[in-house]
C-alpha positions in Angstrom: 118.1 91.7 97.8 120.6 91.0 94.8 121.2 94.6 92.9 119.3 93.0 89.6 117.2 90.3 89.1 118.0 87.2 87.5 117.9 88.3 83.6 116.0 85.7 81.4 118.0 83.3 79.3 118.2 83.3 75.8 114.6 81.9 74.2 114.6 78.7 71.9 111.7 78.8 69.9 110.5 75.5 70.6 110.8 76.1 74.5 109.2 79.7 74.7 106.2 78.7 76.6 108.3 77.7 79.7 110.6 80.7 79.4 107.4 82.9 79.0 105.9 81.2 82.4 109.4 81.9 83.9 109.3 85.6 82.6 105.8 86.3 83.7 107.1 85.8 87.8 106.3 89.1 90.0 109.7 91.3 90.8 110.3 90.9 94.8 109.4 94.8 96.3 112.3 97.0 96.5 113.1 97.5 100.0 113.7 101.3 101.0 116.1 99.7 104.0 118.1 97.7 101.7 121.4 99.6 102.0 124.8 99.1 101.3 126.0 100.3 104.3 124.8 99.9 108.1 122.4 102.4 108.8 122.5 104.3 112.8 119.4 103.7 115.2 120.3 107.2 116.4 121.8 110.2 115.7 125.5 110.7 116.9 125.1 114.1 118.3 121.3 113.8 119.8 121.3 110.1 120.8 117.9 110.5 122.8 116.0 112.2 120.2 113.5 109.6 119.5 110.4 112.2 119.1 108.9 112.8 115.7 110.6 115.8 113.9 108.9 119.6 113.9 106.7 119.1 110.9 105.6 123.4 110.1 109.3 124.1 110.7 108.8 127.6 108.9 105.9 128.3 112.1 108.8 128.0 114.5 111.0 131.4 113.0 107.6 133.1 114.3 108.0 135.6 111.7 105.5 136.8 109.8 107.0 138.4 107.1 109.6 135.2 106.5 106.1 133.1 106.5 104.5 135.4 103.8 107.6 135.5 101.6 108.1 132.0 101.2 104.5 131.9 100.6 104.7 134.3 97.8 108.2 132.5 96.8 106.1 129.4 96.5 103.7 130.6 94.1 106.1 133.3 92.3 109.2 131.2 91.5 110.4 130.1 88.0 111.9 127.3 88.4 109.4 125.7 90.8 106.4 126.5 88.5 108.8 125.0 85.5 109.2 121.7 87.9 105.5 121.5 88.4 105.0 121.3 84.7 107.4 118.4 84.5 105.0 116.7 86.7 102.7 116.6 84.3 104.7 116.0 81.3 105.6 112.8 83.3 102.1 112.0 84.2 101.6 111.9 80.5 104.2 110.2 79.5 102.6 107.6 81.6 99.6 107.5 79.6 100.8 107.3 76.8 103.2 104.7 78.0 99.6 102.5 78.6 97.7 104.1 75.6 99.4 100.2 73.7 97.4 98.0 76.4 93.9 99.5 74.9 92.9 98.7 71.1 94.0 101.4 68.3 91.0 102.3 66.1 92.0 104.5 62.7 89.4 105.9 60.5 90.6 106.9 57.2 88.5 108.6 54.6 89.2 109.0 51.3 88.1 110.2 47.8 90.5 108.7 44.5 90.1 110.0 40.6 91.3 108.0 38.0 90.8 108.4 34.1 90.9 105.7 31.8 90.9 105.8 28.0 89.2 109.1 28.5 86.5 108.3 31.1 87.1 110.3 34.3 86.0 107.9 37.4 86.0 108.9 41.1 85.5 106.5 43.8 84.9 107.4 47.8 85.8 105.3 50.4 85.6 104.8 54.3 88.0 102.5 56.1 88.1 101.6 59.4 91.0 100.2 61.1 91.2 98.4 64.3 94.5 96.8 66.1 95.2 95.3 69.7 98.1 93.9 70.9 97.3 91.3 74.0 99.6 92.2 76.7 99.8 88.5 77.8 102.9 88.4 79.4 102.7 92.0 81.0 105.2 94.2 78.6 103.2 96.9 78.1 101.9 97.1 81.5 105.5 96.8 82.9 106.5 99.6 80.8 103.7 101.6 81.6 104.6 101.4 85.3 108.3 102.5 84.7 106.4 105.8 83.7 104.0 106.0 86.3 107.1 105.5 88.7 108.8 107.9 87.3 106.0 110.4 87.2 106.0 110.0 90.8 109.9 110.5 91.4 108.6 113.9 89.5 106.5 114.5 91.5 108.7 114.0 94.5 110.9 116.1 92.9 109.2 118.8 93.2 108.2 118.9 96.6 112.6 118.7 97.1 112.5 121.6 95.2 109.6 123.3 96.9 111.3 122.7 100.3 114.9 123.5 98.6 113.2 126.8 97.8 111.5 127.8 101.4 115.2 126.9 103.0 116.7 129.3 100.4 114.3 132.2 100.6 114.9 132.2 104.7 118.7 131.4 104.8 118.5 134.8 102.2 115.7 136.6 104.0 118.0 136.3 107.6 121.5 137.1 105.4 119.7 139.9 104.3 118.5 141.7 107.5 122.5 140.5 108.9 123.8 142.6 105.9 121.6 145.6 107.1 122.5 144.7 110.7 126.5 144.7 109.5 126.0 148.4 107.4 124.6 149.9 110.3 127.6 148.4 112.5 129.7 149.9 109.9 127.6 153.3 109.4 128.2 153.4 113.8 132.2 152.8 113.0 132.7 155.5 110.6 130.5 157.9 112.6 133.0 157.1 116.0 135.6 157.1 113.8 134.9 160.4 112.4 134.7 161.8 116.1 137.9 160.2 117.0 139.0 162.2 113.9 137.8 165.6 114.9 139.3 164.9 118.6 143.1 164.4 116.9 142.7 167.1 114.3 141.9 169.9 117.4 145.1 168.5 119.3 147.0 168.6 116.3 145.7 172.1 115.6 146.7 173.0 119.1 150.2 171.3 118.9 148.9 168.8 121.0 149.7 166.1 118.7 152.1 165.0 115.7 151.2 164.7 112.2 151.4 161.1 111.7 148.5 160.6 114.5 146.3 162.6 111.9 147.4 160.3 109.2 147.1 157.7 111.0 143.5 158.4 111.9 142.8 159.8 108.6 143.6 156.6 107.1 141.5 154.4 109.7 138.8 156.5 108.8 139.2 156.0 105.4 139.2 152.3 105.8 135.7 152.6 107.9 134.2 154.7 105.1 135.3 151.4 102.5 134.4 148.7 104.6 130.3 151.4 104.7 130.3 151.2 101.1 131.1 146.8 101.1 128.6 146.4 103.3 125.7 148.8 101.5 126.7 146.6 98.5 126.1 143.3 100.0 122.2 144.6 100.9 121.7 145.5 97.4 122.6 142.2 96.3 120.9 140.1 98.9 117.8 142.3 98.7 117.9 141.3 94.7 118.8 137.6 95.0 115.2 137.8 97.3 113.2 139.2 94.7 115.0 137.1 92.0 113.6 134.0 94.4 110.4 135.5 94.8 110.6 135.8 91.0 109.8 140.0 91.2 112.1 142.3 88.8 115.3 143.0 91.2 115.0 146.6 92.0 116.9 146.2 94.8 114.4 147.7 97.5 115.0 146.5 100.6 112.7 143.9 102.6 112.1 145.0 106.1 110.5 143.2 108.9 107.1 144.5 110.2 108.7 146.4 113.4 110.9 147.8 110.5 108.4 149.4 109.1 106.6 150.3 111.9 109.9 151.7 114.0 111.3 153.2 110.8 114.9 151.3 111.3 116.4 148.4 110.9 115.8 145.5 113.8 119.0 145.9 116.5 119.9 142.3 116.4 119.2 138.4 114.5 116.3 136.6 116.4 117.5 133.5 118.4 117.2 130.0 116.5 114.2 127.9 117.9 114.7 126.2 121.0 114.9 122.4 121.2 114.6 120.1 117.9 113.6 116.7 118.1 115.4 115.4 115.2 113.5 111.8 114.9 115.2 108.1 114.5 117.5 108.1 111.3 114.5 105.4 109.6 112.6 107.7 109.7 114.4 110.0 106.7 113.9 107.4 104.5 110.0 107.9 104.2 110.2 111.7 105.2 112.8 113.0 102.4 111.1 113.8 98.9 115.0 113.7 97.2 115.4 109.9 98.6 111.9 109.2 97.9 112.2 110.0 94.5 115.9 108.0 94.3 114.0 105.1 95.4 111.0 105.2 93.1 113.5 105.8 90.3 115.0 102.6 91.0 111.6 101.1 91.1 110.8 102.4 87.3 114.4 100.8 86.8 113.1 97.5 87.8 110.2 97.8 86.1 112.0 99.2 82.6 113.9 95.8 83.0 110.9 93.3 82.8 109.6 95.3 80.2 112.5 94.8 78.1 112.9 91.2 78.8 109.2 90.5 78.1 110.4 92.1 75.2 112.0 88.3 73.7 108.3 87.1 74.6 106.1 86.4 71.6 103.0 89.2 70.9 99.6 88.6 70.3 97.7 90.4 68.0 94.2 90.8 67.0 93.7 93.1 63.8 90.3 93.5 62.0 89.9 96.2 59.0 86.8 97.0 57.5 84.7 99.8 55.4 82.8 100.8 51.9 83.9 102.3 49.1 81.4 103.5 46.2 81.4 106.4 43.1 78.6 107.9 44.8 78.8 109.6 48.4 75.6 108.3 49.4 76.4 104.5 49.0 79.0 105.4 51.7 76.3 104.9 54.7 74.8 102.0 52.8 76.0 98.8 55.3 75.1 96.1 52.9 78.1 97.6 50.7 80.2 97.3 54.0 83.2 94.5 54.0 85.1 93.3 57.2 88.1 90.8 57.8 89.4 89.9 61.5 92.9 87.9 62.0 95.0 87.5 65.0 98.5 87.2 64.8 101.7 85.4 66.7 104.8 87.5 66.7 107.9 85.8 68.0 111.7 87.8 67.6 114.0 85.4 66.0 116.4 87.7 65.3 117.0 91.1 65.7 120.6 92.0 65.0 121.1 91.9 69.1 118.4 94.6 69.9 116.4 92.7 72.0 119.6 91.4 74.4 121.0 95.1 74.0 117.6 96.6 75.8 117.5 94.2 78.3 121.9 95.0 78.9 120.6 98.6 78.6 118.1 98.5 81.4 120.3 95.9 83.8 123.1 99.0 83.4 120.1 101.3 84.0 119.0 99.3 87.3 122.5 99.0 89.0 122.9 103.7 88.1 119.4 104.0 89.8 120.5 101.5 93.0 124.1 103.4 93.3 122.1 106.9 93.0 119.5 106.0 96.0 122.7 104.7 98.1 124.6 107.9 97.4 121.2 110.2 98.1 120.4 108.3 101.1 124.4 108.6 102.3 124.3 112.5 102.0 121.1 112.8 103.7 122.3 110.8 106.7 125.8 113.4 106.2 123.8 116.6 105.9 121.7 115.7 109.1 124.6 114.2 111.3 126.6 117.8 110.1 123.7 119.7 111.3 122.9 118.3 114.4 126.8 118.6 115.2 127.4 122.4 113.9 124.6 123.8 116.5 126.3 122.9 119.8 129.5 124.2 117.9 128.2 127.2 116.6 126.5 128.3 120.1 129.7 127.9 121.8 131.0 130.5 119.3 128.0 132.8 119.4 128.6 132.9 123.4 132.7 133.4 123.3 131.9 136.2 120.4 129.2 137.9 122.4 131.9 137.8 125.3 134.1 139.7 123.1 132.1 141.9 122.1 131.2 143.2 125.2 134.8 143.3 127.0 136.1 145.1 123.0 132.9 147.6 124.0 134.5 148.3 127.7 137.9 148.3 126.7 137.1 151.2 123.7 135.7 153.3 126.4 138.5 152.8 128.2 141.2 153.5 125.4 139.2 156.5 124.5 139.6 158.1 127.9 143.4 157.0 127.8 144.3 158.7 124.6 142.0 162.0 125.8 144.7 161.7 129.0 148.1 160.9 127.1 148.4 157.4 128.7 148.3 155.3 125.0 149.6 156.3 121.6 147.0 156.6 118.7 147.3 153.4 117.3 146.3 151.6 120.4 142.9 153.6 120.9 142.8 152.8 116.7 143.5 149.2 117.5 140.7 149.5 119.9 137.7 150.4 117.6 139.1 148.1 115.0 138.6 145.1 117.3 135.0 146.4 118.7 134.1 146.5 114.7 135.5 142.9 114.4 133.9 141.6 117.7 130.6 142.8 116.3 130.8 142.0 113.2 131.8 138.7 113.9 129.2 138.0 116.3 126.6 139.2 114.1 128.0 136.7 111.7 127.6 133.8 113.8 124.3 135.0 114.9 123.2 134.3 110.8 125.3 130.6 110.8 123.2 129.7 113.6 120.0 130.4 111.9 120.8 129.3 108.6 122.1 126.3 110.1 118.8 125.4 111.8 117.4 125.9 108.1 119.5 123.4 106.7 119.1 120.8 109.4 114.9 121.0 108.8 115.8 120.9 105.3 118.2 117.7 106.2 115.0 116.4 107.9 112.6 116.8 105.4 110.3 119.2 107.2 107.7 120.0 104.9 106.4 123.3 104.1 
């Protein structure tokens, strides 16, 4: 399909007719498959997923407490109660984009007083006025559907937000209880650490020891205590940045899971992604993805803005008929046989308009070719963010297995480093270097733990899971 259709020619007055019969041809349907680059029958990374894509996504976490705060998210947030009302301010604007195809009736009272040469006169009056412009060619109705298009790209928008909202309130919800999961890793540190402490500071006491170990350890310590207090500071601002999404005041309480609250701590570990993800055929984002959705029928209002303003050169027909009384006395108002009426109907061709006219039509052609370069880019980042997915979770599991490797062998070799030291066989800063890598290993792991959730997120948001 060319980008835009074949703009009508400049009118002569004594050919209009055929240029209006010309104008008045249907625009050939948009197709959403008409891309500007080659589009993949399947996905590079999952080339035999051909089954349709999870649909309750959010179901799959089987977590309660994630399910009933995007629940309240949905209905508490700001901005997605602020993109509902655009939907219908667009829904409006759609009426009153088709309030011209329907005849404009005016009544206009009035009362006048007038002296002359010193006899004060008043005279009532009751008009009625009555206009209706035949859409003959389809301008009005053209333009109306450029709103009601656009109304639904609204609409559309808001269920991208809605699902943009429920993938931000989980990626938070499981950041948040890894924060918690990383101060208590921390809290563990500077309470070994502290014990490590006590051990060097008895030896040193006994002679046992130089002075620089104590430093040494003192220092390390220290460090634990700073990276407690970072940590402690991330949960405060996660646990805010939740209730700012769940539009609640940001007291910075934390959110705990149900066994939280019923076991009084915090959960030991992240829960595993889902298993398995049919991700669908590649077609099938194109239908299932409110952002592209809304692209596309943007470019359909385009289309339709277009014909409206080349109808625009079109001549208008008009019927207009005016009528009413008008009488010094109130009561002659109601009296019909004082009533007077005139009906006329009018041909309105542009001749010349300073350029308007061609300048609308320009403006909507440039307005066509940004709406068909916006779907292409849309569609392009969806194929992207979906492709990225699908390829980040066999990377990111390879990682969360090496790291969990790690930190079990940086668990053994602690032990063993603190039974060296307790026998003289290692100086300080190797049983140091030892708790230092145990806090990395698990800290590390933990954070992989998160990317892999929060990567599943983003590949149902890719997909266009609804919610």
């Amino acid at each position: 399909m060319p980008l835009l259709r074949k703009p009508a020619s400049n009118l002569k007055l004594c050919a209009w007719l055929v240029a209006a019969a010309c104008a008045c041809q249907p625009l050939p349907p948009r197709d959403p498959q008409d891309l500007a680059f080659a589009a993949p029958q399947q996905w590079s990374d999952r080339p035999a997923a051909a089954e349709q894509a999870v649909a309750a996504w959010l179901d799959s976490f089987a977590d309660p407490q994630l399910s009933a705060l995007v629940a309240a998210g949905l209905t508490g947030n700001f901005d997605l109660q602020a993109a509902a009302a655009r939907i219908d301010a667009a829904r409006e604007q759609a009426v009153v984009a088709g309030a011209g195809r329907w005849p404009q009736a005016y009544f206009n009272p009035g009362y006048q007083r007038s002296r002359d040469f010193g006899v004060e006169s008043g005279q009532f009056s009751a008009l009625f006025n009555l206009s209706w412009e035949l859409d003959v060619w389809g301008r009005i109705k053209a333009g109306q559907q450029a709103a009601v298009s656009n109304a639904a790209a609204v609409a559309d928008d808001y269920l991208a937000a809605r699902l943009s909202l429920a993938a931000r309130i989980a990626q938070t919800y499981f950041a948040l209880s890894e924060a918690r999961l990383q101060a208590s890793v921390a809290a563990q540190s500077v309470h070994d650490r502290g014990v490590i402490a006590n051990l060097v500071r008895g030896r040193f006491n006994k002679g046992l020891t130089r002075g620089l170990d104590l430093r040494l350890v003192l220092t390390d310590l220290a460090n634990a205590e700073a990276q407690l207090a970072q940590a402690d500071n991330e949960v405060q601002l996660l646990a805010r940045q939740l209730q700012t999404l769940l539009g609640r005041y940001p007291d910075g309480r934390i959110v705990q899971t149900e066994a939280s609250r019923e076991s009084g701590s915090a959960p030991k570990s992240l829960p595993e992604p889902p298993p398995g993800l049919a991700a669908g055929l590649p077609a099938e984002l194109l239908q299932r993805r409110p952002d592209i959705a809304a692209a596309f029928k943007r470019l359909q209002a385009a289309d339709s803005g277009l014909e409206s303003a080349e109808k625009a050169l079109l001549p208008r027909v008009t019927l207009t008929a005016a009528g009413g009384t008008a009488s010094p006395a109130l009561a002659e108002i109601v009296d019909p046989r004082a009533a007077a009426w005139n009906l006329a109907a009018g041909l309105a061709q542009p001749l010349f308009t300073g350029d308007r006219l061609q300048a609308e039509i320009r403006l909507n052609q440039a307005r066509v070719r940004d709406a068909y370069q916006q779907y292409q880019s849309v569609v392009l980042a969806a194929f992207r963010e979906v492709e990225q997915a699908l390829a980040a979770e066999v990377r990111l599991r390879e990682q969360e297995q090496a790291l969990r490797e790690a930190v079990e062998q940086t668990e053994a070799s602690r032990k063993l480093a603190v039974y060296s030291y307790q026998q003289g066989l290692i100086e300080i800063l190797t049983l140091l270097d030892s708790y230092r890598s145990t806090l990395n290993a698990q800290s590390a792991h933990l954070a992989v733990q998160r990317q892999l959730l929060a990567n599943r997120i983003n590949l149902y948001l890719a997909l266009g899971g609804p919610v």
